[in-house]
Phi, psi and omega in degrees: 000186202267137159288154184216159182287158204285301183226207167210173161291167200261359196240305160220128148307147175205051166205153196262166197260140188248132159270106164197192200229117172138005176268159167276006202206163170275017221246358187270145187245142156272165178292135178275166186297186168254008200308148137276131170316327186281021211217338245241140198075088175232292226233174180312317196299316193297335165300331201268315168278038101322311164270015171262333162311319203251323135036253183290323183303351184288333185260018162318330178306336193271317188328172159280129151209108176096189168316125139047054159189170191199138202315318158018289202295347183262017157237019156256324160340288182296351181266352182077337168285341165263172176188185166214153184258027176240115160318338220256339157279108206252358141320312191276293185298334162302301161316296202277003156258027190003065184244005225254166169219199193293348175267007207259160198260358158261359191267306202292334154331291175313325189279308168310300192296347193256309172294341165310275166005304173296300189309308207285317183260357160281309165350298198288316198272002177246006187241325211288317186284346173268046175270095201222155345306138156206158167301104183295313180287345155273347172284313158306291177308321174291325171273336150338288215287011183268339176264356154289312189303315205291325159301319182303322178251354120358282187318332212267315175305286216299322189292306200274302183245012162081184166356136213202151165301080162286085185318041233244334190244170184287127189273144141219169207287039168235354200271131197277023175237038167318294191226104168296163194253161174315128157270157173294166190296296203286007126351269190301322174308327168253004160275330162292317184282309178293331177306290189298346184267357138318303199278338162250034153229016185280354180071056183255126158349144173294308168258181164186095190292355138294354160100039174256155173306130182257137168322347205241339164292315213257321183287337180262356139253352177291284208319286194312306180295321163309325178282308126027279164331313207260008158269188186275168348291352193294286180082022190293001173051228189309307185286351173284300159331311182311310198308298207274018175260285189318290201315310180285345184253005163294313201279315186283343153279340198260012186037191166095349160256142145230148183296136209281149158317307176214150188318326160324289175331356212261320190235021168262122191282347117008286183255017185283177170049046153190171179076239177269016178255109170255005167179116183240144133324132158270127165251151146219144183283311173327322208224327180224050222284172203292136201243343189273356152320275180292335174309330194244034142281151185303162183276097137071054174249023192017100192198048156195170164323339207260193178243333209246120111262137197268320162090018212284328178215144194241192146252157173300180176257334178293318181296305170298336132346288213300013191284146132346152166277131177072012165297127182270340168305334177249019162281130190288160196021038150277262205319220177243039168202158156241139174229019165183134201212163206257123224312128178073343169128345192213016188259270187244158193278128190221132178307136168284297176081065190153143178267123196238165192281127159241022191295330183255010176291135209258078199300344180273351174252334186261357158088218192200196200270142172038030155239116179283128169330152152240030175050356187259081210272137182239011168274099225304182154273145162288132146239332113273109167254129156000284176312355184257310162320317169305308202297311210296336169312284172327283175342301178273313159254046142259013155258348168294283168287352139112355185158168191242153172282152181314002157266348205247353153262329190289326185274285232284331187284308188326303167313316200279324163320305225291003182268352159070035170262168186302150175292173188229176179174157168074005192297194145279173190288341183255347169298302223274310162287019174259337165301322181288332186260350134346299180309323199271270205313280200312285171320317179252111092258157229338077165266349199079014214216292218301310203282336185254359157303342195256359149279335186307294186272001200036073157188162206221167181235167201247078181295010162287314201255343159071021184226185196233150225212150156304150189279301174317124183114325201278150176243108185326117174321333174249019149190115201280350170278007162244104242211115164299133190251154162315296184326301202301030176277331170211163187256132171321169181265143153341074169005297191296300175333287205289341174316313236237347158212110180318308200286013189256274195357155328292140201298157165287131169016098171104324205242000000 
């Protein structure tokens, strides 16, 4: 496949895509060019490290921020299904004590990483079409996947801060909208829905096992955003449901995804971009490596390769409880979890006495019994799985229709097989979507997906009780004085932000 350079400036690239054959990932860098910004969207090469630019921009989520945390970590934080064991961040502790405002540094990341983000592929989609001589059907396909990246971080702004900044052409301090005022969610929402329905029709591959965005991605996030939609704040209902039943049951008929056998796979660099990954963050350790190793290792339990462990996001123990009895997802190094792990990374086995995630664990850099680690993490992030397509499929259509069809038992029992626990039949329409969202909390943790289904439905689930509660009121399980508020439905805007541009008033609710 072709190489491509890792990154750029957010403003002109400045290296050219080297064509050659034989990477797993897009991500190996060449020496750059003498390209000038004045020089620079001319020829075909220059699109193509363009959209590898935006790309790379993807892995802010992995960044840093501050001591011992990584942007990662704030939409687990807020869900109660999480915690840390390092104390020392005091941002990462503000999040988990829904203390945090507009000055917290992970928040304001997210706000920066997304809008980078935009800016690269609005680059893209106003300079990649006067590129002539260019292979026109690829020249589609780059701007397909350039309006997939700008819906994925759409999606991402709008879920987090409501009213939003709508963005579509390249900005400098001469442009006359430098500083915009907020568009409304459903604004932005139907500049998301036209991106994607765009990007699937660009002549992009149904898949694509180089991690580049896809027909079968872009239709399995259309799935995800209708259902969204047809939750809150939006509130669009039956017919929205309707949308995200059809989208999802598009990706599940049209095949080429599947659920992986076992649960490894999932964390196997083997299987990354197929089977059940239909759009992952990309790492190579040579060039970009995965940074969420040592953050989610136990604190300074020595059970790995590295010197630095952190322990920054953990799962609760209550949460981890809360599996089925014989659930394999809560089996240790089966599942999504480890309670035990072998001394220095590769010696003798040793009890934790605590569940740490093993769902991203990278057994080649941190190693395994009589294998010394090689620190060189190389394991993608999930931004969309299969399994998520299944729940979401169910979900919406039994609410669409009113109750659910053998397919919609055939997607929620697949999850719970291969979880090797019993099929479910016969529930009622609200039994069966309380099940489905078990399922969503158990299966999707900490994926980034848990905070906002419980923004979605206004509800959190409750694993004392194993049933779901209004999101207002609920109190985290590892510490019951911390209590979700109406605010916490969105995260302030950015302080800084908001200095620097007047026109974003008013701050969000509460803060």
């Amino acid at each position: 496949m072709n190489q491509y350079i890792k990154h750029s400036s957010w403003i002109v690239f400045t290296a050219l895509i080297i064509l050659a054959g034989g990477c797993k990932k897009f991500l190996d860098e060449q020496d750059p060019s003498n390209l000038t910004p004045d020089t620079y969207y001319t020829l075909p090469e220059h699109a193509e490290a363009a959209i590898a630019a935006a790309y790379s921009d993807t892995r802010f989520i992995g960044g840093g921020a501050g001591i011992f945390a990584i942007n990662y970590s704030m939409l687990e934080m807020v869900t109660g299904t999480a915690k840390t064991e390092t104390g020392q961040n005091s941002d990462l502790n503000n999040l988990l004590g829904l203390s945090y405002n507009g000055d917290n540094l992970l928040v304001r990341n997210w706000w920066n990483g997304l809008y980078k983000e935009i800016a690269n592929t609005n680059l893209v989609l106003e300079k990649v079409p006067g590129i002539n001589p260019m292979d026109e059907t690829r020249k589609k396909q780059i701007l397909g996947e350039a309006k997939f990246l700008r819906a994925w971080a759409y999606f991402y702004l709008v879920r987090l801060f409501g009213d939003v900044p709508l963005i579509t052409k390249p900005q400098s301090a001469t442009s006359e909208d430098f500083r915009p005022k907020r568009s409304s969610a459903e604004e932005v929402y139907n500049l998301i829905v036209a991106d994607l329905t765009a990007a699937e029709e660009a002549g992009l591959p149904w898949s694509d096992a180089s991690g580049r965005a896809s027909k079968g991605a872009a239709k399995a996030l259309l799935a995800k955003v209708y259902l969204t939609m047809a939750g809150q704040p939006l509130n669009k209902g039956a017919a929205y449901y309707k949308l995200a039943s059809d989208k999802a049951l598009e990706v599940i008929r049209d095949g080429g995804f599947t659920l992986f056998q076992t649960y490894g796979e999932l964390h196997s660099p083997g299987t990354e971009n197929k089977g059940e990954h239909i759009f992952q963050i990309q790492y190579l350790a040579t060039i970009a490596g995965n940074p969420m190793q040592q953050i989610l290792l136990p604190n300074f339990k020595d059970v790995s390769a590295y010197s630095d462990e952190i322990g920054s996001t953990v799962p609760t123990n209550q949460f981890y409880q809360s599996y089925e009895p014989g659930d394999l997802r809560a089996k240790d190094r089966e599942g999504f979890f480890y309670t035990s792990y072998y001394t220095g990374g590769n010696g003798a086995l040793k009890q934790l006495n605590a569940p740490y995630i093993f769902k991203f664990f990278d057994v080649a850099a941190n190693g395994t019994l009589g294998v010394k680690g090689n620190t060189q993490p190389d394991i993608n992030y999930p931004q969309i799985r299969y399994a998520d397509v299944l729940l979401t499929y169910a979900e919406a259509q039994n609410r669409a229709d009113g109750a659910a069809n053998t397919q919609a038992y055939d997607a929620l029992n697949a999850i719970r097989r291969r979880a090797q626990i019993a099929p479910l039949s016969g529930l009622s329409q609200t039994a069966f979507e309380e099940a489905v969202w078990r399922e969503r909390w158990h299966e999707l943790c900490y994926e980034g997906i848990t905070w906002f289904d419980m923004v979605r439905l206004r509800k959190a689930y409750n694993e004392t009780t194993n049933s779901f509660e209004n999101f207002t009121g609920h109190k985290f399980p590892d510490n019951p004085t911390i209590v979700l508020a109406d605010k916490n439905l969105l995260f302030p805007l950015p302080t800084a932000e908001m200095r620097n541009n007047p026109n974003l008033t008013p701050q969000n609710p509460g803060y």
